[in-house]
N, C-alpha and C positions, 0 to 999 in steps of 0.2 A: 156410787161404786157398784151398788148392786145392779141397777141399767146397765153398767160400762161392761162387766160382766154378762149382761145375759145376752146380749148383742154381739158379743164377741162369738160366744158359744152356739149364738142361732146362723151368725157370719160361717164356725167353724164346721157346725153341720150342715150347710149347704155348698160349700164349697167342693167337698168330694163329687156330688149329683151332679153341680155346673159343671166340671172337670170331664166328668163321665159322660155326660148329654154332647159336652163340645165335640168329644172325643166320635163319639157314635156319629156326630152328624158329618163331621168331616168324610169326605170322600177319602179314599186310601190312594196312594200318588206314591208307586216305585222306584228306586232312583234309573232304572234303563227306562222306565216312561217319562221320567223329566229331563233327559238326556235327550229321548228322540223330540223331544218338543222343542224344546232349547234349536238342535239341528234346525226341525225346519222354521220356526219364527222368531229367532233372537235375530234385533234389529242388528244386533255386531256382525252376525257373520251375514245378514242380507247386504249390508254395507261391504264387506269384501267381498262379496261375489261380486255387486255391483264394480267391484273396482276391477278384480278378474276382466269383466264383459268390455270393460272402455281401456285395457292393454289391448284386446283382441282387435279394435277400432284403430289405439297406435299403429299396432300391427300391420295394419291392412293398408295405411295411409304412409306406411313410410316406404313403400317400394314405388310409390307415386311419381311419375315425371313430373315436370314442372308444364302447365299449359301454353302451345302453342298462343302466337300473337299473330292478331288480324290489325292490318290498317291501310287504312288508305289514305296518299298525298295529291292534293292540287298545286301545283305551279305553275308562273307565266301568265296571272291573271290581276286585275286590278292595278295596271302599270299603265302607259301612256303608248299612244299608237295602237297599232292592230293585237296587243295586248290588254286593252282596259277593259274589255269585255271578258266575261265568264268562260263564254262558248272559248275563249282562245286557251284555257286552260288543259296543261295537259296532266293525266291523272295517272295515278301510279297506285296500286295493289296489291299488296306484298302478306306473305304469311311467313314468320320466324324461328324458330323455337333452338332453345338454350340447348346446349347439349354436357351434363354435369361427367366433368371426367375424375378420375385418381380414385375413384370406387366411393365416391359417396354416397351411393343408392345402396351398395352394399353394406357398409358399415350402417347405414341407418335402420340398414333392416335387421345387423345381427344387434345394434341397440335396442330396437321393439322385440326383438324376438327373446333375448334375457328378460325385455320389461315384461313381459308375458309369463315368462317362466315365475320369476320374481313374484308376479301379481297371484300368481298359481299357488307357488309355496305359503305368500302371506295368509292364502285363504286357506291351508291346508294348518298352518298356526293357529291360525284365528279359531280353528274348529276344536282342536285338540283343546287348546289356551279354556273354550266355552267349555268343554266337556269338563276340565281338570275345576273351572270356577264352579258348573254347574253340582258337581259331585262333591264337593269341600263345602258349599253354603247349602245341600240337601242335608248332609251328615251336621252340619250346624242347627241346621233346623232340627234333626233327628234329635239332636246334644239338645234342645231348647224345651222337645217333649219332654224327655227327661226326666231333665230340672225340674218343669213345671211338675212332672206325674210326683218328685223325689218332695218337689215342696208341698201337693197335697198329702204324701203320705206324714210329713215332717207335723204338718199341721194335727192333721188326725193324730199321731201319736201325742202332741203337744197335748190336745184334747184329752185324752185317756190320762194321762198323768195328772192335767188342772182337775179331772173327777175324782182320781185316786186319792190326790191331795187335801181334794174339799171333803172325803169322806172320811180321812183323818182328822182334820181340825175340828168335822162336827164332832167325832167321838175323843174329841179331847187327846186324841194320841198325838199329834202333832203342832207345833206353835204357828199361830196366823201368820206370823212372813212367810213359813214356804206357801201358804197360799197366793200370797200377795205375786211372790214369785213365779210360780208355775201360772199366774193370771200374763205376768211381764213375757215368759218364752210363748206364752201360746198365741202373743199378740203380736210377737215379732217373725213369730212363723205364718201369722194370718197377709203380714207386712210381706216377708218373700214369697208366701204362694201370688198374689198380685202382682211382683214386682218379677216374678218366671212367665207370670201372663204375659205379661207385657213384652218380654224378650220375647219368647217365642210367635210372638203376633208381628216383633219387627224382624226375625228370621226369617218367615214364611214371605213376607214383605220382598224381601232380597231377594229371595229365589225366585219371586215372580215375577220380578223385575228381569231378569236372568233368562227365563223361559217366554218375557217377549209377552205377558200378560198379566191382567192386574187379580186374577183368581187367587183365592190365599184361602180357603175352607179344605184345605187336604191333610191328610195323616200320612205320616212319613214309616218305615218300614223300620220297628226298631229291633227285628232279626237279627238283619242287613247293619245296624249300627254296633250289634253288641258283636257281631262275626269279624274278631281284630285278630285273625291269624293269618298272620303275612305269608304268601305265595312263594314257592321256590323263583328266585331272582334272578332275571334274564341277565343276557353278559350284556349290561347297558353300555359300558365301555366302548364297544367294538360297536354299538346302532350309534353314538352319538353322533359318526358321520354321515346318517341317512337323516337326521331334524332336518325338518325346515331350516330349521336357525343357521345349523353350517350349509346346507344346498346354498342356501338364500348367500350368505357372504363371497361364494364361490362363484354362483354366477354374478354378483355383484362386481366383480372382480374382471369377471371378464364383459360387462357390461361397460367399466370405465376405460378397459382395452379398445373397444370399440368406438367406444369416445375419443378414443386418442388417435386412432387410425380416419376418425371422420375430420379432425382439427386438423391435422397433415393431409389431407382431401382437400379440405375445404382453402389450402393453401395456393394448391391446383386452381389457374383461371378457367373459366368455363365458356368455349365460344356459344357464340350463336348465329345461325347463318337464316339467309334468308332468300324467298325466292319471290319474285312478284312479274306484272303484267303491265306494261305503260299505256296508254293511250295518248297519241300525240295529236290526236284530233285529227286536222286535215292531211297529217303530214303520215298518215299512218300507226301502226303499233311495233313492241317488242319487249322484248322478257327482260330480267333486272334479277341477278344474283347477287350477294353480298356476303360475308364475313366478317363478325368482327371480335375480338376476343382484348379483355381486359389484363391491361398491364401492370401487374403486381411490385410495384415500387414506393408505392406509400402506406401498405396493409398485404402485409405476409402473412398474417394470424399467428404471429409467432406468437402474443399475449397469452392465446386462446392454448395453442400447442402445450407451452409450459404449463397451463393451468394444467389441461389434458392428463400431462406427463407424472404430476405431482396427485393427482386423486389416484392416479392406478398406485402407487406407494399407500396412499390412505385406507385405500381399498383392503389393501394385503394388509395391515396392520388391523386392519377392525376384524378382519377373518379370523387373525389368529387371536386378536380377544375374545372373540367371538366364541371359541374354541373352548377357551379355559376358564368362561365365565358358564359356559356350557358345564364341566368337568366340576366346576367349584357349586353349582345348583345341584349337581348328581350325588357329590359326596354328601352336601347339607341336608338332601330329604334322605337321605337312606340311615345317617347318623340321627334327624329324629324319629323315621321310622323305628329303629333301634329301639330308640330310649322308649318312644312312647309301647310301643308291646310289651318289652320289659316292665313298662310300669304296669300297663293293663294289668299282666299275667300275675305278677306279685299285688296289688289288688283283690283279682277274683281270687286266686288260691290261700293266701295267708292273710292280708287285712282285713278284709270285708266278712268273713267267717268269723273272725277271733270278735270282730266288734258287733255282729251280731250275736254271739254270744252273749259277748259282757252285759249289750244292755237287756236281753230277754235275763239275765241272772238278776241286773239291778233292780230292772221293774220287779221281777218277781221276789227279791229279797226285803224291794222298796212294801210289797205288799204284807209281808209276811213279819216287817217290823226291824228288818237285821239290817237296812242298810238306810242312808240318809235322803232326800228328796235333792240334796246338790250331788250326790253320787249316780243317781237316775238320768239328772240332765249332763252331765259330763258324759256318761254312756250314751244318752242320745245322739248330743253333740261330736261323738266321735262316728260316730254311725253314720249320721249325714255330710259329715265330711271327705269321708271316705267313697262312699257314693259321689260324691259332688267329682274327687279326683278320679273316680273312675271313669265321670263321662266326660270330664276334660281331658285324661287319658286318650277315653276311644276320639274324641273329638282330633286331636293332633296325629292318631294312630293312621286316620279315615284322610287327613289333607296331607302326610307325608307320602302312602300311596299315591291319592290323585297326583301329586308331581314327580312321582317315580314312574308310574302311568303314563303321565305326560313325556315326560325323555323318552322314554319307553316308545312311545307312537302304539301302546299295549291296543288304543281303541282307534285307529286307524282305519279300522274295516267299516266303523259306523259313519262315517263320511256318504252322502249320500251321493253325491257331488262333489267328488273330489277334484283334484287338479289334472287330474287327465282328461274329465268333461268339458271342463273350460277351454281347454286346448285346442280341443275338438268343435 
């Protein structure tokens, strides 16, 4: 018992030093520095831009004619008589080309030309989407210092009470269980300061993951995490028809239009004419025009048309979900933006005061004889909890902005690369 003991207390005085050393070594990592990083190396949004670069390829490929045809015919050879010989062969050279009528060169090009736009807005999502993830898992990581810093101080105070304790039972003021006890809180607080390591080692984890590299030795800005007073609130209302999300259903919309105008094109027979050259060998030469265009009586694309006809309906109905799932995301972060400041601010002003109080009265009453060693740790015990809700608090305070932020398009300008690049 008395090893289990001393091991605890050589555990609990080193633990602050480890905390402190980790602390110092970490590099310092701002959250507008893990944001511009995020921008330029998160494989997410390199994948959408790549996707941006290959619409601009559709693009360019769908105002394309269809390639002329070369060929050349022999007849009148390999027969019998002054035909069995090759030389009697007369030969014919012709060049083709389809001619696509009913505007199917144009609809293909206003369908690449939405695919474009579309591929533009996804990546103009995708950046926001990183910024809103990158900002919510820094302020988690921030939440993870915290805990960790909240469970070294929990521990240290654990410690101060297990000496307090042990220097009553020596002088006989006090009975050996509360020793035994205050041995129990200060090994379950040695148990969460390792068990906040470990969180915060897998927070930092994520975020690096996020920023597109496997670096995790940084100290996060906890200013920045405890500054939970919400911003006078733009008229999100009236932007939600500038997101990506509704742009993107709108042109979607008229992208299935286009589709539907190419399906009734493509219903359209398409001639092809041709012109060529003969040689008749001894008998002379002479030119060969032709005509020929397909007869639409066993494939009208009517299948194709009705599909067409029924995605532009589909279309429009996802827009307007689109819309109100937009509207139904704007109410739900602003109502826990709400809640969670509210809680912050009733935290910092009235709980976390009144419970520092108690226990700096308990401890001191605990030393001075007038109060009990379970009255101590109940004060403790409320002290840390209350902490604990304040950084889950800021934690929900810090991810309700970033997606209020998000509808918002608040970080817009930090695009380095936006969709008008792509375009271009």
């Amino acid at each position: 018992m008395f090893i289990h003991r001393t091991l605890i207390a050589l555990l609990c005085a080193l633990a602050p030093f480890c905390f402190t050393s980790l602390s110092a070594r970490a590099a310092p990592l701002s959250l507008d520095a893990a944001i511009e990083k995020a921008l330029v190396q998160s494989p997410r949004l390199l994948a959408s831009k790549s996707a941006a670069e290959a619409a601009k390829g559709e693009r360019r490929q769908a105002s394309a004619w269809r390639n002329p045809e070369l060929s050349a015919e022999a007849e009148n050879f390999g027969g019998s008589g002054p035909y069995r010989a090759f030389s009697s062969a007369d030969i014919t050279y012709s060049v083709s080309q389809t001619f696509e009528l009913g505007g199917k060169i144009l609809a293909r090009e206003k369908i690449a030309e939405r695919g474009l736009d579309i591929a533009n807005l996804d990546y103009q999502a995708a950046a926001l989407d990183l910024i809103r993830d990158v900002t919510t898992a820094y302020m988690t990581a921030a939440a993870a210092d915290e805990r960790l810093r909240l469970a070294a101080e929990r521990e240290a105070l654990a410690q101060r009470v297990s000496k307090a304790v042990a220097r009553r039972v020596d002088a006989a003021a006090a009975p050996l269980m509360q020793k035994s006890r205050a041995d129990v809180e200060l090994a379950n607080a040695a148990l969460a300061h390792d068990s906040a390591r470990r969180d915060r080692l897998l927070a930092r984890q994520k975020l690096a993951l996020l920023l597109g590299e496997d670096e995790r030795g940084f100290a996060t800005d906890s200013k920045a995490f405890y500054a939970a007073t919400a911003p006078g609130m733009p008229d999100i209302e009236a932007r939600l028809r500038d997101t990506p999300e509704y742009k993107r259903q709108e042109l979607a919309r008229q992208q299935s239009m286009a589709r539907y105008e190419l399906e009734r094109a493509n219903a359209v027979p398409d001639p092809s004419v041709y012109a060529g050259f003969r040689d008749f060998r001894d008998n002379g030469h002479a030119f060969v025009v032709g005509l020929s265009i397909p007869i639409p009586v066993l494939d009208a694309n009517r299948g194709n048309i009705e599909k067409a006809r029924n995605e532009v309906s589909h279309a429009e109905y996802q827009g307007r979900d689109a819309e109100l799932s937009l509207r139904g995301d704007l109410l739900q972060a602003e109502q826990q933006l709400e809640n969670a400041e509210l809680r912050v601010k009733t935290l910092q002003n009235s709980i976390l005061p009144a419970a520092r109080k108690a226990f700096a009265l308990a401890q001191e009453g605990y030393e001075r004889g007038r109060f009990s060693h379970l009255e101590v740790l109940d004060a403790q015990r409320s002290l840390s909890d209350a902490r604990e809700q304040e950084i889950t608090a800021l934690k929900d305070f810090h991810a309700a902005k970033a997606q209020i932020d998000r509808l918002a398009m608040t970080h817009l300008n930090r695009l380095h690369n936006g969709s008008e690049n792509h375009a271009q």
